[in-house]
LUMLOKE-543525 format. One record per residue (C-alpha): x, y, z. Coordinates in steps of 0.001 Angstrom, whole numbers, plus 524288, in hexadecimal, padded with zeros to 5 digits. Layout:
<pts>
XYZ...
</pts>
This chain:
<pts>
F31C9A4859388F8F3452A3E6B392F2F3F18A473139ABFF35CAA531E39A0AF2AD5A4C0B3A07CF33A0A47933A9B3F38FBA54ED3AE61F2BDAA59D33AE0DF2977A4E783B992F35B8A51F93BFF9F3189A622C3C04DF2790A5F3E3CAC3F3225A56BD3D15EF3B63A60CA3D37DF3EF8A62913E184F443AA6F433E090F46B3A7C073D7C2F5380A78663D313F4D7EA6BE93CDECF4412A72223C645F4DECA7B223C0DBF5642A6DF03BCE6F4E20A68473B4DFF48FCA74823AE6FF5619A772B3AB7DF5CFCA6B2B3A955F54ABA5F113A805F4B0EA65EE39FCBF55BAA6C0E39650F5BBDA5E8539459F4F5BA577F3917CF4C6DA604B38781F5A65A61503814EF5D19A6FDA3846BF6875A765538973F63A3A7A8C398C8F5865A837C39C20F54A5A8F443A5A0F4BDDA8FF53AF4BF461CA9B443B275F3F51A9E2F3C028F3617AAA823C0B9F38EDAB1853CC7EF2B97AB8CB3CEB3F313EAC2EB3DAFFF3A54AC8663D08FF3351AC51D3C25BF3D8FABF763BC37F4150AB2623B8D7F4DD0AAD6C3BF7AF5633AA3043B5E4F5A6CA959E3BB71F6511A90223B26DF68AFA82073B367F7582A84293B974F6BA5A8A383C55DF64F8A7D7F3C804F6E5CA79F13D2AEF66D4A76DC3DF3DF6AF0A84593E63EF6F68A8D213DCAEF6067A8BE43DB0EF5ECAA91A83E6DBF6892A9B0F3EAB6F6D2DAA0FF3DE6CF6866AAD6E3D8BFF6388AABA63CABEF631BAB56F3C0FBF55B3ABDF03BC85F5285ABBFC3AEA3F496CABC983A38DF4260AB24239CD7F496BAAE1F39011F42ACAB115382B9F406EAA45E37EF7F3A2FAA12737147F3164A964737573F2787A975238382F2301A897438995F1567A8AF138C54F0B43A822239162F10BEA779238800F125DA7FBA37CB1F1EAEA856F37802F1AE9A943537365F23B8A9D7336BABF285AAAA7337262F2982AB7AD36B2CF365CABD5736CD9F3CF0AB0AA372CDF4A40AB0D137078F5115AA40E370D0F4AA8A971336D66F4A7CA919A37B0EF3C57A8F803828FF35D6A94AB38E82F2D92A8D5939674F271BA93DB3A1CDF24A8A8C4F3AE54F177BA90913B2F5F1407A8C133C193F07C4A8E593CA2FF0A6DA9E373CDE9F10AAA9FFB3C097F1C48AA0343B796F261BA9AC13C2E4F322CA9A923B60FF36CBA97473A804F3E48A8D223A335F46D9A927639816F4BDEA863538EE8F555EA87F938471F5237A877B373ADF529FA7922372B0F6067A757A36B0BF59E8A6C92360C8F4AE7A7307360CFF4C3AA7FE135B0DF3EA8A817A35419F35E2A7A543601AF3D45A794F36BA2F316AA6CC3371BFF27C3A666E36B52F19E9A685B37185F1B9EA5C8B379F8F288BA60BE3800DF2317A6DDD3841FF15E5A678A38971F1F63A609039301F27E3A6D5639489F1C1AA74EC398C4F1A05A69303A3A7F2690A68803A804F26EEA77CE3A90CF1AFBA781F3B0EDF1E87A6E3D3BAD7F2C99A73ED3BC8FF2418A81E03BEF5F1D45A7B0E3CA1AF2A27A76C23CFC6F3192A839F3CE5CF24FCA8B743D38CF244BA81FB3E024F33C4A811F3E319F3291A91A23E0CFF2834A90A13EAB7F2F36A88F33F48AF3BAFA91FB3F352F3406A9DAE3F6AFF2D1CA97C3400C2F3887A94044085DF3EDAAA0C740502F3306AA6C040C40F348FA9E0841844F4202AA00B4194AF3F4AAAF82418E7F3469AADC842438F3C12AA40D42A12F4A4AAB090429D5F3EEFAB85842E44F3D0EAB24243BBCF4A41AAE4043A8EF4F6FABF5243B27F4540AC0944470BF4B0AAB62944F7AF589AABB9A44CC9F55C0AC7F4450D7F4F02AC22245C70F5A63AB99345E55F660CAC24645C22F621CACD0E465ACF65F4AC38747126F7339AC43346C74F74B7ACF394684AF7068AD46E477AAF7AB8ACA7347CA6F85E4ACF6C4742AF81A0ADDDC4753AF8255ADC4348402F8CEBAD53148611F9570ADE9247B90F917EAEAA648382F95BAAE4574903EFA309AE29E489D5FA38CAEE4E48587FA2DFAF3C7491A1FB081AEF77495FFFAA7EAEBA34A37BFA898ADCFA4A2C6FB35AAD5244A928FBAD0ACBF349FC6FB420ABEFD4A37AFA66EAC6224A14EFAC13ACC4B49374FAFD8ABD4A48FA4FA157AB7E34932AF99BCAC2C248C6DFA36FAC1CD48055FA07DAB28E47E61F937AAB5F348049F9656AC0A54751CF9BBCAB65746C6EF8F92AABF746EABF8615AB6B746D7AF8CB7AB9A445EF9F8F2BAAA1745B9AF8162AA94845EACF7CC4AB43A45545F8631AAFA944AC5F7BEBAA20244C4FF71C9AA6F944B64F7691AAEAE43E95F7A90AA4924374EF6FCAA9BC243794F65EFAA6D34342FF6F5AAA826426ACF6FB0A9A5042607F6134A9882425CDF5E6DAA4AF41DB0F6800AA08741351F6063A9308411A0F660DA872840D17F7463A8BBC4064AF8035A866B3FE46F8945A7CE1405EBF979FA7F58404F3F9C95A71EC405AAFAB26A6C3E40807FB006A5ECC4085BFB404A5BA741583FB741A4ED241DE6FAC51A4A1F4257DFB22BA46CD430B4FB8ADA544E43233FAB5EA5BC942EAAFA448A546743BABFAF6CA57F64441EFB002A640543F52FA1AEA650C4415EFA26DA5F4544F13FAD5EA68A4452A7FA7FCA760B44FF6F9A1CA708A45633FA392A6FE2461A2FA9D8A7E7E45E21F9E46A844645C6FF938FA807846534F9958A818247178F944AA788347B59F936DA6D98472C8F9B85A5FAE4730DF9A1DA58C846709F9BBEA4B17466AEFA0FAA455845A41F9DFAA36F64524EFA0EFA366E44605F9FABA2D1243F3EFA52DA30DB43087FAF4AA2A62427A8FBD2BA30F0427CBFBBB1A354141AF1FAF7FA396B417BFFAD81A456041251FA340A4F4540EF0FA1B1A5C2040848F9906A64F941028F97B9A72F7415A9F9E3AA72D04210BF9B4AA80CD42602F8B5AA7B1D42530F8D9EA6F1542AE9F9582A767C438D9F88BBA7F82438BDF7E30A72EA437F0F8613A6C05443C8F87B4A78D144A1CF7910A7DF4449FCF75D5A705944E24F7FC3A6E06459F4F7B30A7D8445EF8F6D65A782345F86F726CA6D1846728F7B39A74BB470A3F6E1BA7EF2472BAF65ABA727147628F709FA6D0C47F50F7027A7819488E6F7DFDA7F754824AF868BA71DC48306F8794A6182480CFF89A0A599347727F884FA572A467D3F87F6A4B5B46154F8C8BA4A2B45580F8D1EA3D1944CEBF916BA3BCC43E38F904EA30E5434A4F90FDA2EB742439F8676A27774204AF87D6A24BD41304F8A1FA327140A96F844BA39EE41628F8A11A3FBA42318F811EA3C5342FF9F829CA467D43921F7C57A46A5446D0F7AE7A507445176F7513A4F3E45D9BF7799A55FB469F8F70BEA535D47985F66B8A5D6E47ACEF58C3A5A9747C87F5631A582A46F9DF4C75A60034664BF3E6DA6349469E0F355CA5A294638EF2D9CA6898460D3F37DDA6F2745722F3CA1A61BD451B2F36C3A61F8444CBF3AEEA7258442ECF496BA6E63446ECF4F4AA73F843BBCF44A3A7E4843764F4976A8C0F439AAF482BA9476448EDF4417A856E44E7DF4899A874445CDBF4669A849E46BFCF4D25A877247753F592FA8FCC47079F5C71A9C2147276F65DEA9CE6468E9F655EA9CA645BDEF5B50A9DCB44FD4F564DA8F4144E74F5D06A8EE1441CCF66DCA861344645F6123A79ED441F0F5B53A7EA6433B4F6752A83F2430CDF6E98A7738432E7F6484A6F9C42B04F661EA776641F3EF738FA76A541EFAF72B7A687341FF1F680AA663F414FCF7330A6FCC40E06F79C6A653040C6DF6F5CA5AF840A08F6D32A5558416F1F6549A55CC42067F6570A5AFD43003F5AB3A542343796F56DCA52BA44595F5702A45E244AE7F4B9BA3F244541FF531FA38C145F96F5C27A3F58468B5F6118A42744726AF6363A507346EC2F5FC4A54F046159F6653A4CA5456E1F67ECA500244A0BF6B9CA499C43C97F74B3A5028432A9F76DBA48D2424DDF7F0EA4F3141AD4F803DA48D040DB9F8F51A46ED40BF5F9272A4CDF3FF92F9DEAA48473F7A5FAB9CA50883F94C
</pts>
């Protein structure tokens, strides 16, 4: 009684939809002595429940996984406003307890025939504080559901202005390389004008291939890392070296302060993109060229990373929409995804990317959580 009055505390508590689904799942089935349970969520665009097992209750699976279409389960026994009713035609001795929200049925909660119970599976107080529990953890589910569509719907507005910059965007390209390839073509340029308009070629395509991959980073939303152990000291070089490679016109100055052998696992292909997005922003500001600073230190189990270049630093006016999506001035280049994109592959791995108040030049604060190898 105690642990069921207790989970029926913790159901408005939960932060997220995968907590819910926990202790629906798993708490709940242990404080009652049965062998698991299944959750099921009514999907209302399709009509059909879809089942959440507890082997789904991961934090992304959640998510990103497709789950299966099914049927409600013939159940003998139906939970209902504190009363546990007998079903015609149920077919197994297990119980059904609907979880009824604001706009409606928002699931069920299927539990299994209790193993020692088989006449009454609760006595009339048990399913009184069933009935609670399942109405608070309808609440939760309907809100989370809420949320998730919400933000699905901002994202789609958000792809929608997103496709008409890109067209807008992409055309000026796409003239350059056009141009440029029909001159070529021609066979009348002389060789030191065929070298020019080919680098310009081959900036005009690096450029595009930019711009592509953020948009599919920020449509894909927050994803899966792919993490490796690797040797600190070697990832920042590393790091610092293709910053070098690959933004030309940048010098990157180096201190590092990290032990010899401290290690980490992370994804490294994420981490080159967050430094890269981050050190193009800072070439843009400079004028094409100058300097990057960038410091390291461990600080207890987290990595302190800090870039900072010596531009003019960002307008007090776009400050606080840094890292929101198309948040731009003065560039021609680009989609203003730079930034967002960076962030949410930092928070991908449970830090945090902020912008820091003093300069000179923008300054900004990576801290990555250094996961054991």
């Amino acid at each position: 009684m105690p642990a069921l009055r207790r989970l029926s505390e913790l159901a408005l508590e939960a932060t997220s939809l995968e907590a819910v689904a926990r202790l629906l799942t798993r708490q709940l089935p242990k404080a009652l002595g049965l062998q698991g349970a299944t959750l099921l969520l009514w999907n209302r665009k399709l009509d059909s429940f879809e089942s959440l097992s507890p082997g789904e209750t991961q934090l992304r699976p959640l998510r990103s996984e497709v789950r299966d279409r099914v049927e409600a389960p013939r159940a003998r026994y139906l939970l209902s406003e504190g009363q546990l009713l007998e079903t015609p035609g149920g077919t197994d001795e297990g119980v059904l307890i609907p979880l009824l929200a604001r706009s409606g049925l928002a699931g069920m909660l299927a539990l299994p025939p209790h193993p020692r119970r088989r006449k009454v599976p609760f006595r009339p107080s048990e399913a009184r504080l069933l009935s609670a529990l399942a109405a608070r953890a309808a609440l939760a589910i309907e809100n989370h559901l809420y949320q998730r569509e919400l933000i699905a719907s901002e994202r789609m507005a958000a792809l929608g202005t997103m496709a008409g910059m890109l067209a807008h965007d992409f055309r000026g390209p796409m003239t350059v390389i056009r141009g440029y390839a029909e001159t070529l073509e021609s066979g009348e340029s002389k060789p030191e004008d065929v070298r020019e308009r080919a680098t310009l070629i081959v900036e005009m395509v690096d450029r595009l291939e930019r711009m592509t991959a953020e948009t599919l980073d920020f449509a894909r939303g927050a994803g899966r890392l792919v993490r490796r152990p690797v040797a600190l000291p070697s990832l920042l070089e590393d790091l610092a070296a293709a910053v070098e490679m690959e933004v030309s016109g940048l010098e990157v100055e180096r201190r590092f302060e990290v032990p010899a052998t401290q290690a980490a696992a992370v994804d490294v292909d994420k981490l080159h993109r967050v430094l890269g997005n981050i050190a193009a922003n800072a070439r843009d500001a400079m004028g094409g060229s100058g300097r990057l600073f960038l410091d390291a230190q461990v600080e207890g189990d987290r990595l302190i990373l800090t870039v900072a270049d010596q531009g003019p630093g960002v307008p007090p006016e776009i400050r606080d929409d840094l890292f929101e999506p198309f948040v731009t001035r003065g560039k021609k280049k680009g989609t203003g995804l730079g930034l967002a994109v960076a962030r949410q592959f930092v928070e991908d791995h449970g830090g945090s990317l902020t912008l820091l108040d003093h300069g000179p030049g923008a300054r900004f604060r990576i801290v990555l959580p250094l996961q054991e190898v």
